[in-house]
Every structure is written in structure tokens, then in C-alpha cells.
N, C-alpha and C positions, 0 to 999 in steps of 0.2 A: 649499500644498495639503495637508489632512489626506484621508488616508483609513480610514475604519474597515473594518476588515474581521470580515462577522459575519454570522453563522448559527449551527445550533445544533450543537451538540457533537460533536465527530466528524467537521464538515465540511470539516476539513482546513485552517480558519483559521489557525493557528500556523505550519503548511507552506508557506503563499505568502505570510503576513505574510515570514517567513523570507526567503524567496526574492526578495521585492520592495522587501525592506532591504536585499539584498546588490546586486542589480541597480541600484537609485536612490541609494543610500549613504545611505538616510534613516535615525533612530531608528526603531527597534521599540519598544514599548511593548506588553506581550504584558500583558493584561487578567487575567488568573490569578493573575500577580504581588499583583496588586492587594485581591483577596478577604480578609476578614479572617478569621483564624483559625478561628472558630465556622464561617463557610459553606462551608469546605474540609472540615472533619471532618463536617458535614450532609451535603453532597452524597456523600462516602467512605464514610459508612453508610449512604448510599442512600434520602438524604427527600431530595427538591426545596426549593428554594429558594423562601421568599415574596418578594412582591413589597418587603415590609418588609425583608429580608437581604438583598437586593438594593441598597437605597438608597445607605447608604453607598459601595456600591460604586461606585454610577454616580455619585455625586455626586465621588469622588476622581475617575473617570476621565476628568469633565466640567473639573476643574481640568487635570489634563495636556493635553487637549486646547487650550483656551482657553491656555496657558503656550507650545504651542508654534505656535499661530495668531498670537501676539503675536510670534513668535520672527520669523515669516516666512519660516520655512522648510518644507522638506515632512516630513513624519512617517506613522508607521503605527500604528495602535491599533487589536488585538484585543481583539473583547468580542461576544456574542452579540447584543444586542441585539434580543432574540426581539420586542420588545412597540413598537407607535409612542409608545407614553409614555416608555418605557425610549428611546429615542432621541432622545425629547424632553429627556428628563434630562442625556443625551451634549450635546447641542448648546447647551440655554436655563439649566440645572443648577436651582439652587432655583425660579426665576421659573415653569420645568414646573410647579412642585408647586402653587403657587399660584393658578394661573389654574383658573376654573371659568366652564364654559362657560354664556352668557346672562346675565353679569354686569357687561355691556357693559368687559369691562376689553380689553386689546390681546391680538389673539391672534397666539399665536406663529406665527412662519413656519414651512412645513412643513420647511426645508431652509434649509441655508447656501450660498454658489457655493464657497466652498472648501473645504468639508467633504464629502465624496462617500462613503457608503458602497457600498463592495464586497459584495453579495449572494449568499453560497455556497451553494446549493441545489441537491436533489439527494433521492434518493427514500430512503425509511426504510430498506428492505431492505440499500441500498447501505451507508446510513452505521451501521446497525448493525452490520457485517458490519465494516466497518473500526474503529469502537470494540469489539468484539467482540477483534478482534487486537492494537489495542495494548495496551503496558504500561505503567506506571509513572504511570500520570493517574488523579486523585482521582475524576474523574467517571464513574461505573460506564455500563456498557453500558445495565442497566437504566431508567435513567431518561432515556431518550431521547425513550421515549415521551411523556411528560410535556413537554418540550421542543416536539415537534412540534404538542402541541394546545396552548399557548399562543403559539406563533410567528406572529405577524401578519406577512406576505410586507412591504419596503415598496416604499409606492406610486413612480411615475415624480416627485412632485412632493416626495420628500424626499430626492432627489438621487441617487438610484443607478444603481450599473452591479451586473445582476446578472452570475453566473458559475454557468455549471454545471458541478458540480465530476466530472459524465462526462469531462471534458476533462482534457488533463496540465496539470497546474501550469507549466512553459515553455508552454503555449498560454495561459495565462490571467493569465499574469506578460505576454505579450505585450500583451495586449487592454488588460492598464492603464496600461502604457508606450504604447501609443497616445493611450488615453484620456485621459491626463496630457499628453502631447506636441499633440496636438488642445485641451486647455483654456489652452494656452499662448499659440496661436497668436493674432496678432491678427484681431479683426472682420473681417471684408472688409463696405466696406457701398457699397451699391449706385446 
């Protein structure tokens, strides 16, 4: 089981990636890591990110992913994944880029069964106020906003569990320890 963990900036993704690496004993994979030089000092001067600075990015974190699906084992990757393209990219990687719609070609599935993202959401004021107070993160408070209006929520049919991040992180490291323990289990069929 991969799970992504992702929202947008500030939502406290890094804290229960954290926390549900120490709990599962799985890899982290913190998505930050990942950015190449140029979109770190973009977003530290305070321009948003194009969809184009972007790509690379997702397209590396769509090999980590796919490296450790193969692995067979569980894993965690944080990445905002504000956009269903952008999560198309995480899951399908270049084949996302290719497909246009009415072209009678194969369309991608909206989800994986073993890939689940974690949905951290939560209201602007809150998470401003919490990027507001940390330090030492490239990604300024102000562009949060920016964040919020391109964030497409995602749907129940590209596999997620969301999390409201009103709740403690031991309540929501729980919810996925279930959730994981419940996709474990076998069928019952009737």
C-alpha cells in the first residue's frame, strides 16, 4: 500500500507523513525533497509555481512511487497534489500527459487499489495561521492563497481517505491505521 499524503501547504502533510512512518515502519518520502532547485527559490521569492515547474517534479515522484509499488511493500509520499491531473501524473506519470480526451485512446483509471491518497483539508484561516508560524520552509505564507484556488478536492473514485486536519495527528494517524488494517483484511463474500 502506497499512500500519498496531500493538500496544500501548511496542511500539516510532513507531520503525519512523520508520524505514520514512525507508527507503520514504512519509508517517507517527503515530496520537497524532490523539487528542483529553480522551484524552491520561485516559490521562496514568493511566485507560485506553473503547471510546467511542476512536471518534473511529479514525474520524479511518480517513479518513486511506481519503485516502491514494485517493492511490495508500504510506503508514504508527500506532495500536494492540488490538481486531478497532477495526480494523474503521481499514478499514470508520462501516459497522464498523453492522453486527450475524445481520442478514442484508453482512459486512465481514476485510482489505483493500492495507492490511497490521504486528503488534508481544512479551512484557509486555520492553515494560514499555522504557515503564518512556522519557520524555516521555503514556501511563504503568502501564497497560500494561490494554492487554495487551484486545489481540485479529490473525488471518492480516485481512492481517498480524506482527513480533517481540525483533528490531532494521533486521531488521524489512527483513522489510517484502520484504514490500512481494514484494506488488509480479506473479502467476506456472502
Amino acid at each position: 500500500m502506497i499512500y500519498i499524503v496531500m493538500g496544500v501547504s501548511g496542511s500539516g502533510k510532513s507531520t503525519l507523513g512523520k508520524s505514520l512512518s514512525e507508527k507503520l515502519g514504512w519509508p517517507l518520502h517527503e515530496g520537497d525533497d524532490f523539487h528542483p532547485q529553480q522551484n524552491v527559490e520561485k516559490m521562496a521569492g514568493g511566485e507560485p509555481l506553473t503547471d510546467q515547474d511542476r512536471l518534473p517534479w511529479l514525474l520524479q515522484l511518480h517513479e518513486v512511487i511506481q519503485r516502491e509499488r514494485r517493492s511490495g511493500s508500504g510506503a508514504l509520499v508527500v506532495c500536494s497534489a492540488l490538481k486531478r491531473h497532477y495526480r494523474q501524473i503521481l499514478l499514470n506519470g508520462s501516459r497522464a500527459l498523453t492522453r486527450s480526451s475524445g481520442s478514442g485512446q484508453d482512459v486512465l483509471p481514476p485510482g489505483l487499489a493500492d495507492v490511497v491518497f490521504l486528503f488534508l483539508h481544512g479551512s484557509y484561516d486555520l492553515i494560514h495561521q499555522r504557515m503564518a508560524a512556522r519557520t524555516g520552509h521555503f514556501m511563504r505564507a503568502d501564497l497560500l492563497r494561490s494554492q487554495f484556488d487551484i486545489l481540485e478536492p479529490p473525488l471518492d473514485e480516485e481512492n481517498v481517505l480524506p482527513l480533517d486536519i481540525g483533528r490531532s495527528i494521533a486521531d488521524m494517524v489512527l483513522e489510517v491505521e484502520k484504514h490500512f488494517l481494514s484494506s488488509m483484511a480479506p473479502a467476506v463474500v456472502s
